[in-house]
N, C-alpha and C positions, 0 to 999 in steps of 0.2 A: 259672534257673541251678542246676545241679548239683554237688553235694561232687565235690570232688578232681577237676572233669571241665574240659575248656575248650567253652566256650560258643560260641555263633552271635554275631555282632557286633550291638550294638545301639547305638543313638544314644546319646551319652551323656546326653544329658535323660532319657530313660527309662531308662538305668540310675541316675541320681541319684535318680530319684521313685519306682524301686520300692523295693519293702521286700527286702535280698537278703540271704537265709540262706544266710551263710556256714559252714564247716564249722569245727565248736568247735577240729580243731587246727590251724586256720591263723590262728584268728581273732582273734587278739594279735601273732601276727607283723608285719613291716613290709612294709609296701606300695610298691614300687618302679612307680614310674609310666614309660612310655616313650610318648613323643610322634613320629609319625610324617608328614610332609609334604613336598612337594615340587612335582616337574614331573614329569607323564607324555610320554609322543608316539603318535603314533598305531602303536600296534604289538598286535598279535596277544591278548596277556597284561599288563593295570597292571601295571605296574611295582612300585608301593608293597603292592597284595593278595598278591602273590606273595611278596615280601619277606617278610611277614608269615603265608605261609605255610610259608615255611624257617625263619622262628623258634621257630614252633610245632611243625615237625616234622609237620603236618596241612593236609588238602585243605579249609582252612575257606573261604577264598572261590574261587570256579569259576575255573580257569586262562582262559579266556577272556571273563569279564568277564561281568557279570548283563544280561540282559536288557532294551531300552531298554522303560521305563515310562513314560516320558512325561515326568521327576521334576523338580526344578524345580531352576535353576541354581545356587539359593544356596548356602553353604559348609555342611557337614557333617562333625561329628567323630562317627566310628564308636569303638564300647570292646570292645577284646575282655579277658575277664578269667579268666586264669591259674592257678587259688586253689594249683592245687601249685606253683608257680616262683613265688609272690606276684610276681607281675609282671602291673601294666594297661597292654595297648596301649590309644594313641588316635591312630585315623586320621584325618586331615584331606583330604577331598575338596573341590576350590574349583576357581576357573576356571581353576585353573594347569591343571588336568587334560581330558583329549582328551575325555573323556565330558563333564563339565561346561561345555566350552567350547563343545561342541555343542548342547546344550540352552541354551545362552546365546544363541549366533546362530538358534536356530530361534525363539526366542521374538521376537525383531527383526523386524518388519514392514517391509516394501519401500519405504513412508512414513514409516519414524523418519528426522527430519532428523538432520543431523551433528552438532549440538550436543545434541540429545536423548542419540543413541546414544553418542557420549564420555560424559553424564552417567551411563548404565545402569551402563558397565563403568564408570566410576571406583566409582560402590555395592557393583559387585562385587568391587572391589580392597581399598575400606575394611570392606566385610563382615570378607574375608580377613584383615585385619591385626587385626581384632578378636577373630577366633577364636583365628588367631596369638599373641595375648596372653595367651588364655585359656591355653593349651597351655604358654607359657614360663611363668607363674604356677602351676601346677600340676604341673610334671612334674619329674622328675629328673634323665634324658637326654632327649636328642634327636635324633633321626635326620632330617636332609635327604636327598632321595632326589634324584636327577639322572640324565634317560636318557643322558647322553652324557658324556665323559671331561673337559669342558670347564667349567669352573667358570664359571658364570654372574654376572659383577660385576652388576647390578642388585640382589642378595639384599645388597650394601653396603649401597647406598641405603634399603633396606626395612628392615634393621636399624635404622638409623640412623633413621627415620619410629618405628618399634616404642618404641624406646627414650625418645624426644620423646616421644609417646605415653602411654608406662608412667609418664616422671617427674608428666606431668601430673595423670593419673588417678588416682596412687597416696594421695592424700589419702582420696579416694571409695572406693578399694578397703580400705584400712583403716577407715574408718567402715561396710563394711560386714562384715566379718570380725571384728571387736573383742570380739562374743561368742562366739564359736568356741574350742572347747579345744583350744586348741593352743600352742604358745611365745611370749613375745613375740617373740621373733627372728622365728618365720613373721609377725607379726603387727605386728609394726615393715617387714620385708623384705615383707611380702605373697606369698612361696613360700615353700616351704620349702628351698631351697638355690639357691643360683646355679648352672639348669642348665648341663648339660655339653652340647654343639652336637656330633656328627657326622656327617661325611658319607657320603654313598654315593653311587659314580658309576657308571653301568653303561658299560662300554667296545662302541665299535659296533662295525661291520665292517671299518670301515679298517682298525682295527690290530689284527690278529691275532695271537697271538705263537706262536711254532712251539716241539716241545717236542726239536728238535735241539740245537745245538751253540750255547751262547748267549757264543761268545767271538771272536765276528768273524771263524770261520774255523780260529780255532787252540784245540785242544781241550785245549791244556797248560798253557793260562794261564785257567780258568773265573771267569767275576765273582761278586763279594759275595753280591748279589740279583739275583732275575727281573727282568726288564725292568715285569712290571707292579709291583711293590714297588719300583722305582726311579720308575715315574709316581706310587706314594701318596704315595712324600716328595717329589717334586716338588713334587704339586699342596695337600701342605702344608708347604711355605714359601711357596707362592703366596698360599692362605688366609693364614694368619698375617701376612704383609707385608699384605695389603691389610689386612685388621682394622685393624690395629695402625697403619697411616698415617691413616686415617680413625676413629680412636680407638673404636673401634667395642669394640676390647680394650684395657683398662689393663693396669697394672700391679696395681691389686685390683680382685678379683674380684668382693666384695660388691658393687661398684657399676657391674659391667657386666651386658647385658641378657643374656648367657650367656658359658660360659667353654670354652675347650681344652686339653687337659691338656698339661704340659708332657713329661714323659716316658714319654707313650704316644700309640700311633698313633688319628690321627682321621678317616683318612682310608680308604675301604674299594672299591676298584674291584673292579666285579663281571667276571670276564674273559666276550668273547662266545659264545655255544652252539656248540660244533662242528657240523657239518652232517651229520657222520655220528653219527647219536645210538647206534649200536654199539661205534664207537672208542672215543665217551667215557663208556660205561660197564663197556668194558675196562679204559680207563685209571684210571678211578675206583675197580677192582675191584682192578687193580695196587700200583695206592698205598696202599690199605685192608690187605693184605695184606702188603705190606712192611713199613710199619708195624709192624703187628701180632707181626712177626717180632723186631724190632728190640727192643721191648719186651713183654715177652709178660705179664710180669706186674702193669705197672706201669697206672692210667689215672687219669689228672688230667684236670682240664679247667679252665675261667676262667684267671685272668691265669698261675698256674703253667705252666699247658700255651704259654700263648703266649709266656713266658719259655723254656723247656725247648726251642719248636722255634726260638726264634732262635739260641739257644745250639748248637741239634746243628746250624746254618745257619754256623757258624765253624769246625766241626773237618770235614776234610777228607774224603773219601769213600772207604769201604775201595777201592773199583777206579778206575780210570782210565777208564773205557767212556764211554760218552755215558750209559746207562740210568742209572750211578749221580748224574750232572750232574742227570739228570733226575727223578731221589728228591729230590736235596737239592733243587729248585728246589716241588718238588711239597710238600713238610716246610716251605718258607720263608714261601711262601701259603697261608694259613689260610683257614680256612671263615668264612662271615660268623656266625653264629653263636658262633665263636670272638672273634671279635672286639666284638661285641657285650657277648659277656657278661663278658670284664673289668672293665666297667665297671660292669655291672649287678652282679658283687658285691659292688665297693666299697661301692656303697648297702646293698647287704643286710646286709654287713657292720658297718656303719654308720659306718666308717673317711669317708665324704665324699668330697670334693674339696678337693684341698690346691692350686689353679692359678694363684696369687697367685704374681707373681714380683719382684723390682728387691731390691734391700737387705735390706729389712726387711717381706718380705709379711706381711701380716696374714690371719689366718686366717679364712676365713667361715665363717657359719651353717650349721649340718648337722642336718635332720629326716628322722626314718624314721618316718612315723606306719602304723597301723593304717588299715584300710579305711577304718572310720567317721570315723576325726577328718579322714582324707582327702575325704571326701565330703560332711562340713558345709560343710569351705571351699569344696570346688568346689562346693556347691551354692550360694553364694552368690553365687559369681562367674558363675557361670552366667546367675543371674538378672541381674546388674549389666552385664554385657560383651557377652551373647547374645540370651538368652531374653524379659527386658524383660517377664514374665507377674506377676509377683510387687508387688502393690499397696503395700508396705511398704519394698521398694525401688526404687518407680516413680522416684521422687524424684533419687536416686544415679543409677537409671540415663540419666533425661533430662540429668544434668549430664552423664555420660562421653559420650553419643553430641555434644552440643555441644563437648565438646573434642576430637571427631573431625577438627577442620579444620585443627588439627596436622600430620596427614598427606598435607594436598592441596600444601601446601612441598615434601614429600621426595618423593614417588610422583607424584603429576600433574608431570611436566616437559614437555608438551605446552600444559596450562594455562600454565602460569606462563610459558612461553617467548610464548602468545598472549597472554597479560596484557602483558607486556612492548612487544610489537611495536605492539599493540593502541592503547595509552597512548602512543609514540610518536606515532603518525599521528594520533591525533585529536587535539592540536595544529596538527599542517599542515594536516587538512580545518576547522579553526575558521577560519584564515588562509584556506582559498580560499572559505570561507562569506564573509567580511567583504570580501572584497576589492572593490573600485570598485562599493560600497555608495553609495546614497543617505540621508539619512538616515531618512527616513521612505519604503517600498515595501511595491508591494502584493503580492499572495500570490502574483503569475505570479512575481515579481523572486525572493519568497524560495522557491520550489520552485524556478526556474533555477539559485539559487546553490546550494542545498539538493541538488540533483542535482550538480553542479560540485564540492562538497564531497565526495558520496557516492564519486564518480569518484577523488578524490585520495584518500578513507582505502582505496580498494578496490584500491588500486594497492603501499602499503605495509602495510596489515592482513593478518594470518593467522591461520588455527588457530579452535578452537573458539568464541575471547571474540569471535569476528567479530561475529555477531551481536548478540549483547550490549551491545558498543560504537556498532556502527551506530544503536541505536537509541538510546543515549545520547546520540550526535550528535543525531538528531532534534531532542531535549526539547531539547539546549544549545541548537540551533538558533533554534528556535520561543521560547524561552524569551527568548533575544536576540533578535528581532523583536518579541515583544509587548512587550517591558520599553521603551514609549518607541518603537519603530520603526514601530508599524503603521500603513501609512498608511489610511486611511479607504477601504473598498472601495467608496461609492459612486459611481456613475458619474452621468454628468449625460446629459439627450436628446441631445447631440449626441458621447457616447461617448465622454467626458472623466472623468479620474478626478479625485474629491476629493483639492485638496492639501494638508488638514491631515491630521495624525495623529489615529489610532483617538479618534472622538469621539460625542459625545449632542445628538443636536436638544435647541431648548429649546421646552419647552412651551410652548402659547399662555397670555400673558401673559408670560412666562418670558424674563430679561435672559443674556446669551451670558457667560458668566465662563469663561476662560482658566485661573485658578489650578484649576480644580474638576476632580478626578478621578477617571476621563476628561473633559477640557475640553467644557464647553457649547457649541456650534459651528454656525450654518449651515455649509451646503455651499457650498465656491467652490471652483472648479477654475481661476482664475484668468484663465479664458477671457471675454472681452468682445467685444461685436459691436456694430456700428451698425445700427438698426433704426426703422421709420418706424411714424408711427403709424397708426390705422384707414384714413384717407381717405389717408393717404400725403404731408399737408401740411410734418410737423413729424419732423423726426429726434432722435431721441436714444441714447446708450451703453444695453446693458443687457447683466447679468451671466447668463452661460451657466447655462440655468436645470435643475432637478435635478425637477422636479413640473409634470406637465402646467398646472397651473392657474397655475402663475408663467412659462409660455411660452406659452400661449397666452391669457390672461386679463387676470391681475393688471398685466401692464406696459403693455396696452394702453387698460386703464382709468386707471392714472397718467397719461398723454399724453390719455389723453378730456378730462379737467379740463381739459389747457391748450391743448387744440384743438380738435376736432371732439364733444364734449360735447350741443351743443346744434343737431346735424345730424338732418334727417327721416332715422329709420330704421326698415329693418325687424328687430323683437327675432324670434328666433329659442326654441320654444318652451322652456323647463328646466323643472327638476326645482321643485315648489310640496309643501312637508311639511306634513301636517294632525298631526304627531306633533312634540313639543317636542325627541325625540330621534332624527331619522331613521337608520337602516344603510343602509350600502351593501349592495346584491343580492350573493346568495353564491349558490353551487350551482348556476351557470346550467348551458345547454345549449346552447352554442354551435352553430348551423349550420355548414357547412361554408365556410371563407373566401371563397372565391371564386363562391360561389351566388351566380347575378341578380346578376354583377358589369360589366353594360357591352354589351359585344361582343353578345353571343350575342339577349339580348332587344330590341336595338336593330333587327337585324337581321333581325328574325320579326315586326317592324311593317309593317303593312300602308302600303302605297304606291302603291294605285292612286287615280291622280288624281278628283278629285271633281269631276262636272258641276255646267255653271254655270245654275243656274233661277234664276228673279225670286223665289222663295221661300226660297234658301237662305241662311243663317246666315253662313255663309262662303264664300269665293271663290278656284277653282282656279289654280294658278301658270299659266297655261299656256306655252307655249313658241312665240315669235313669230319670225314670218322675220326675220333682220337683227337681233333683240336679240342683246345682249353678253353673254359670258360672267359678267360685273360683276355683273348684275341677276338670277343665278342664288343658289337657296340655299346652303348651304353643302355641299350633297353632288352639286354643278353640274347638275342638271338640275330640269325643275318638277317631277319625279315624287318632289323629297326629300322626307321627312316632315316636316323645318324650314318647307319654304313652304308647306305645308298644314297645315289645320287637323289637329289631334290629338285626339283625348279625353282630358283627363285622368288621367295615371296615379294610379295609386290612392298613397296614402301609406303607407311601412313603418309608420309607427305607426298602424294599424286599430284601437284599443280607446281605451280613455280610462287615458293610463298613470296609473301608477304613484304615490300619495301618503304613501308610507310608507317604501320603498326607491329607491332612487336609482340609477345607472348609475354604476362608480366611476371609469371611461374615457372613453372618445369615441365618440360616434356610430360605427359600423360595419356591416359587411355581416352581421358574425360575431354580434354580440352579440344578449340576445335581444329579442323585443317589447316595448313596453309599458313603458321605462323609459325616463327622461331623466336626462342628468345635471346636474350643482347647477349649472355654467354652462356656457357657449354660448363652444367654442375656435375660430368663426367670426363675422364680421362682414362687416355688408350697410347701408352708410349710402350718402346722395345729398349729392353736391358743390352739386347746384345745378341751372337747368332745363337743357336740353340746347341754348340758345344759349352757356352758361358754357364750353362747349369750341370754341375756334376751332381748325379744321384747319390753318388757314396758320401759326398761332404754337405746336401740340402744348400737350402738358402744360406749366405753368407752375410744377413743386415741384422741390423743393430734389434733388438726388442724383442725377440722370439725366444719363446722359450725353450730350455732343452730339449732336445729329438723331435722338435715339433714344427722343424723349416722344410721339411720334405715332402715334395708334390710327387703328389699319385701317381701311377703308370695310366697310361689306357693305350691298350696293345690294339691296331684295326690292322685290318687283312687288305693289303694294296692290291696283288692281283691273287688269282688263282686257277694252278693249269696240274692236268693231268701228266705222268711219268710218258706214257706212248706219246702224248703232246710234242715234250722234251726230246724224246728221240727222233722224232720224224724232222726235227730241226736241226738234229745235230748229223755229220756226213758219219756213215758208219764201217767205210774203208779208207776211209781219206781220201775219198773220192767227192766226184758228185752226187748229190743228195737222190736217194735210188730208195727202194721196197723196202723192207726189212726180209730176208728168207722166209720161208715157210717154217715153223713151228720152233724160229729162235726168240726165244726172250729179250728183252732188251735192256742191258743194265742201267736204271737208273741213277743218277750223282748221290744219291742217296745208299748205296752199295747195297741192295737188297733187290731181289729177281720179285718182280710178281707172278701168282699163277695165272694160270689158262681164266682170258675171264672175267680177272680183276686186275683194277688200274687204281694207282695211287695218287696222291697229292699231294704238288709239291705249294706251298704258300709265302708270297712276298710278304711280310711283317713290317709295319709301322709303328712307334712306337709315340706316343704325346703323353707328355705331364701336364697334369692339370694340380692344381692348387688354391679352395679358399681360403681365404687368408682373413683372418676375425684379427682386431684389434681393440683392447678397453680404453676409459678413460687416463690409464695410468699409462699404459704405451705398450703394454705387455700383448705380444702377437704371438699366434700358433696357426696350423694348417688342420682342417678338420677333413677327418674321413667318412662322415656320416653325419647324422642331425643331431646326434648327442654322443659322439665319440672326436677326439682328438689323434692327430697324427702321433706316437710316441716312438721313436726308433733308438736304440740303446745300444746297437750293434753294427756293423758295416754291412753295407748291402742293400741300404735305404730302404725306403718303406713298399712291404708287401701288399696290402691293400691296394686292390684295383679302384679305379678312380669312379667303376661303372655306381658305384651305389650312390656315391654324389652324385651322377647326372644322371638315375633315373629318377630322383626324389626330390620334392622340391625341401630346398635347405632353407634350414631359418637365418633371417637375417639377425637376428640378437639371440644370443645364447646365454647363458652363467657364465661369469669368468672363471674359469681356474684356478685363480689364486684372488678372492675373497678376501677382505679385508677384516679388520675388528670389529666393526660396526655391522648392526643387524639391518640396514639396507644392503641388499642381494646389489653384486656391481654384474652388468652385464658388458658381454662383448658384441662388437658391432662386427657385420663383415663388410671389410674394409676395402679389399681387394681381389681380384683372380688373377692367375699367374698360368697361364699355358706357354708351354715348349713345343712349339711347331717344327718337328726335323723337318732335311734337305728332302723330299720325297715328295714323287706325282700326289698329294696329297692336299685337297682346299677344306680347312678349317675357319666354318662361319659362324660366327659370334652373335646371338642375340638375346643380349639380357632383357629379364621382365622383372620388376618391384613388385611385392605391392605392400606396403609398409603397414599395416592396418587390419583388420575385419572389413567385410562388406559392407557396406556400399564405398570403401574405400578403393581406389583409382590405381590402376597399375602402371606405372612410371619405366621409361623405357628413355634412350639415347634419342638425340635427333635424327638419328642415322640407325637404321635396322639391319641386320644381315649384314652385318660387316666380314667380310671374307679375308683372314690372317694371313700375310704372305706368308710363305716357306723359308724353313731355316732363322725362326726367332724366338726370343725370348719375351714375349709380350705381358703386359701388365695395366688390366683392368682396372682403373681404381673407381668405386662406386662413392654414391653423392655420399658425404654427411649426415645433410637433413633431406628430407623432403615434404617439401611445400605447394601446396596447389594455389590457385585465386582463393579460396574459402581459407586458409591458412595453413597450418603447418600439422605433419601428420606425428604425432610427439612419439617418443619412447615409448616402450609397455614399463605398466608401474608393477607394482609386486604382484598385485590381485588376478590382472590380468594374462591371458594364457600367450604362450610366446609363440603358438603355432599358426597364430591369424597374421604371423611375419615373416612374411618368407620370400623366396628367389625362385619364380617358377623354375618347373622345371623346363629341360629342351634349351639349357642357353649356348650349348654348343652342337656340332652339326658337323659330320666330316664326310669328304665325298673324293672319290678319283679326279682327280684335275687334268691328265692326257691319256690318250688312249693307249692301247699296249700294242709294242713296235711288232709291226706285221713280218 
């Protein structure tokens, strides 16, 4: 900066921090501060640079505005500094302004949520008021600038936030100014005078004022003032009423956040640009000139001159013309400059402000300091209010940005209107959270209410707290449900929830306590079912079980004690630990579910019939004229695989499993080799030899419903031999076995002579009962003949139905019960058990059940042991799992919706073959 010269504008942070050589004779004089702020619009030229270019008389900032640099939206006070007029402007740029409000939205991302972006601009609202503070703390006058004729009431409300504000802060701002040389009055008051506020309105295009005839017409009766000097006192008794209703102005001065004078003007409309820019500097050259005329000798300026032209604004005009209406109206309205610096002498002068009005005003403080004592304090406050650089006032300044929230009351009336609404409605969404609650639900119940709630606060919520709120719902939510509500998310195998509240298994050894919390708790879901035990003799209750090994193990061994304990059976192989602490297998590698599950390998079995030699092992079904349908295998012809011999299918478990890890599920198609697990969720015991079933009386146990205990026949063909067979075996004189004569017949056992030719068949018959046996939750058993037929026998003679159509189809595992209850939930029956009757006879029946509890890609469950081969002469009894459970979990019931035919018992589970050869 230069003696005697006006400078370039610089931030005022940099001009506090430089060192600035002033010129020795200005340098004791007083320092008259002017604060400049406002609102711009998007127009051609700022508003407030230009301003500040007619105050100076100089082209210091560009008429059309600097250059976009990219700059950042925050607020900025520019200084320009005066050293001949000791007068510092400080201009305030913030978001009120088009430029700054631009670089505010471009910084915005097309992803800032709503509540983010309210947060941005409120920062840059309380920026503003903070620099705003700075500026009333520091200055003398002050000039509001407004692009348009209309007094903006929101600057009430800002006053009113400022002031809240300043009472707050003003503790911190004298502890940091304290050592500063300057009065106590600056230093009790924290400025040095209760500035003086005024305005400037720039008038737009609507209202143009004409510089004809300003008397309605009639040029003989001329008014007081111009029509724009009748809008300044309009638009100050406007100002003034509002202040002054909203206490914004007292009656003293000292303790308002700025003052307005009472017997001078405060109010300054800028008239709009003519559009002939030749006219108006005709017109401008006219009145320069008259003027000059009028007074030729005389030149005042400050308050004298603006006293002098209101005074010649009352005596009348030497002519009567228009031209002269139009001196005196041109003499009335002042230059802004003129009016400006009225006020700016008073300071200089150091006469103050006297603005204090009612009875007995009391006079305020009046400081005119030098540069320097001017620039300790502002440099302090700078630090404290803005800058926040200053490590010694770190302290001061973290307290004032905390009492920034003073101003989120006066300036957020968005917030505070959505706090309100906000707080309203989550009360009603608590109410439709709680409503026809149970007391203890599980997480579906508290997300349905939880949505149901979200619904009623989104219906009366608004505004930014939206968010904010909803999520406070959440926690209230969640926080009532866990507190006491939750109920136990576990389910049990048959897809029943636990119906205590949120609780703890007790350990093994470990007694269940209620008081203890979360409560020590088995699982019950309340559910009970009648269920029989292995061989199917003894019924008993049991509780809907939650762990494979208590549905298909643990209840069946309670009943083994008091019934079928001490029955011939075959154990099925499990898991043997040579480690005191075994693991369950982790990290398997499941196959694909449905691999080698039934169908496909059943069907790829070779079936062509086996000739019958004196040598062979076994012996062909053959197919004879006149035999029954009855006497066929189960897939009705002799070519099935069941009446023929078979080899052996190999066993899924090929190795020697597993003594260290265990299977922690059930046998499956999915799981991998080589493991077993700790027990056996099947069972395979013997009632008794195979005369203990009499066909004419059915089953003799408890739960069966009428005619419905009786197992199917299935008639197989043990051997078969031709009638000349028969004879060539038997002696036909009582002799040695010899020829038979020539052209005699030979009578076979059968008392019928065949012809010339033809030879008959005589056939060894076997006969096996088979029997599924479906059980419901009630206890109520039957034997099915088909996939939707039941066994019904009403008469002696037991049941006529061959057994073949059960074992050529695969049967479903759950079917409708039969006897239905009141309720419109359908009860289904489970197949519980298989019952075959293996007679005394060369006959091997091999057993090998397939699950598959589910649709695909569900896993087909089978025994640890395959191909199990039924000794002869018994009465055996298949009991299948319960539930079944894989590693991934448990494969549930079908519910109403779903079809009952994706559960089923493949077919092929039984197999019957000759077991010795026939005697030579």
């Amino acid at each position: 900066m230069k003696e005697a010269g006006m400078s370039v504008p610089v931030s005022v942070g940099s001009l506090l921090q430089a060192d600035l050589q002033e010129d020795p004779a200005y340098r004791d004089d007083g320092l008259c501060v002017v604060g400049v702020f406002g609102k711009s619009n998007m127009q051609v030229g700022p508003l407030k640079e230009s301003l500040l270019n007619t105050l100076a008389d100089k082209s210091i900032f560009p008429i059309f505005g600097s250059a976009e640099d990219g700059g950042s939206a925050d607020s900025l006070i520019q200084a320009l500094y005066d050293q001949e007029n000791r007068v510092l402007y400080l201009l305030l740029s913030s978001v009120c302004d088009s430029r700054q409000l631009l670089r505010a939205c471009q910084s915005l991302g097309a992803d800032t949520s709503h509540s983010d972006a309210h947060e941005f601009w409120k920062g840059l609202e309380r920026q503003h008021c903070l620099h705003l503070l700075y500026m009333f703390s520091v200055c003398h006058i002050l000039l509001m600038v407004h692009p348009n004729q209309t007094f903006d009431v929101t600057y009430d409300r800002l006053f009113r936030a400022m002031d809240a504000l300043r009472q707050k802060v003003l503790p911190l701002i004298r502890a940091a100014i304290k050592d500063c040389p300057v009065s106590k009055e600056w230093k009790l008051n924290c400025r040095p005078c209760p500035p003086r506020l005024l305005f400037v309105f720039q008038m737009n295009g609507t209202l143009k004022i004409s510089n004809g005839s300003e008397s309605g017409g009639n040029p003989d009766k001329p008014k007081k003032h111009s029509p724009r000097r009748r809008l300044q006192h309009a638009l100050e008794d406007q100002i003034y009423r509002i202040f002054r209703k909203s206490r914004v102005l007292t009656n003293q001065s000292s303790n308002c956040l700025f003052t307005v004078p009472a017997n001078q003007a405060f109010v300054y409309v800028i008239p709009t640009a003519d559009e002939d820019p030749v006219s108006t500097l005709l017109i401008q050259l006219r009145s320069n000139c008259i003027l000059t005329d009028q007074e030729p000798s005389v030149t005042v300026s400050g308050p004298r001159k603006y006293q002098q032209m209101r005074r010649s604004a009352r005596q009348p005009g030497s002519g009567g013309d228009s031209c002269g209406l139009s001196v005196v109206s041109q003499l009335v309205d002042c230059s802004l400059k003129d009016f400006l610096w009225q006020h700016v002498e008073l300071v200089q002068t150091k006469k103050g402000f006297d603005d204090s009005v009612g009875r007995n005003p009391q006079p305020s403080h009046f400081d005119l300091p030098n540069y320097t004592k001017w620039a300790s304090v502002a440099s302090k406050l700078h630090q404290v209010l803005i800058s926040n650089t200053d490590e010694e006032m770190a302290e001061l300044a973290a307290k004032v940005q905390s009492q920034v929230k003073v101003l989120d009351g006066f300036l957020d009336a968005d917030s505070k209107f959505s706090e309100n609404r906000c707080q309203k409605a989550l009360p009603l969404a608590h109410s439709a959270y709680q409503s026809n609650l149970p007391h203890n639900y599980t997480t579906t119940v508290h997300k349905n209410q939880l949505a149901q709630a979200l619904r009623v606060y989104s219906q009366h919520a608004r505004g930014v707290a939206f968010q904010r709120y909803a999520l406070q719902l959440h926690e209230d939510c969640y926080k009532f449900w866990s507190n006491g509500h939750q109920l136990c998310e576990e389910r049990s195998l048959t897809d029943q929830h636990c119906v205590h509240k949120f609780h703890l298994l007790p350990q093994p050894g470990e007694k269940p306590d209620v008081d203890h919390n979360p409560p020590i708790l088995n699982h019950n879901s309340r559910g009970r079912s009648t269920c029989s035990c292995n061989c199917g003799w003894k019924q008993a209750p049991r509780e809907d079980p939650f762990d494979v090994q208590a549905a298909n193990y643990d209840f069946y061994q309670i009943l083994e004690e008091k019934c079928c304990g001490k029955l011939e059976r075959i154990d099925f192989p499990v898991f043997q630990p040579s480690t005191p602490d075994p693991a369950p297998a982790s990290n398997q590698a499941p196959r694909p579910p449905c691999e080698g599950s039934g169908d496909t390998e059943r069907l790829k079995e070779p079936s062509t019939a086996q000739s019958h030699t004196p040598g062979d092992t076994s012996l062909s079904l053959a197919l004879s004229l006149g035999q029954s349908t009855d006497s066929l295998g189960p897939y009705g012809d002799g070519d099935g695989p069941e009446n023929q011999v078979q080899p052996k299918r190999p066993s899924l478990i090929d190795r020697q499993p597993s003594t260290v890890e265990y299977l922690p599920g059930m046998m499956h198609s999915g799981c991998a080799k080589g493991l077993l697990p700790k027990f056996s969720s099947w069972s395979l015991v013997k009632l008794g030899p195979a005369k203990s079933y009499n066909c004419h009386t059915g089953l003799e146990q408890a739960g069966f419903l009428p005619g419905s205990s009786f197992l199917l026949p299935w008639d197989l063909v043990i051997r078969s031999r031709s009638d000349e067979d028969a004879g060539l075996s038997e002696p036909l004189d009582g002799g040695a076995s010899s020829w038979p004569a020539p052209n005699k017949s030979l009578i076979g056992k059968r008392g019928s002579t065949g012809g010339l030719g033809r030879s008959r068949r005589r056939d060894d018959m076997a006969r096996v009962y088979v029997g599924f046996e479906y059980e419901d939750s009630r206890g109520r058993r039957f034997i099915s003949c088909g996939p939707d037929k039941i066994v019904k026998v009403m008469g002696p003679g037991g049941a006529k139905d061959p057994a073949t159509r059960v074992l050529n189809t695969d049967m479903p595992l759950y079917i409708p019960s039969p006897s239905q209850g009141r309720g419109l939930k359908p009860h289904f029956a489970q197949l519980a058990r298989l019952f075959v009757v293996v007679p005394d006879a060369p006959l091997e029946v091999t057993l090998n059940p397939q699950v598959q509890p589910g649709a695909p890609p569900c896993p087909v469950f089978h025994p640890e042991q395959t191909d199990i081969v039924l000794p002869p002469d018994g009465l055996w009894v298949l009991r299948f799992p319960y539930s079944y459970v894989t590693d991934r979990g448990p494969c549930y019931p079908p519910k109403e919706n779903q079809p009952l035919s994706n559960y089923k018992v493949l077919r092929g589970i039984l197999r019957a073959a000759t077991s010795n050869p026939p005697p030579q």
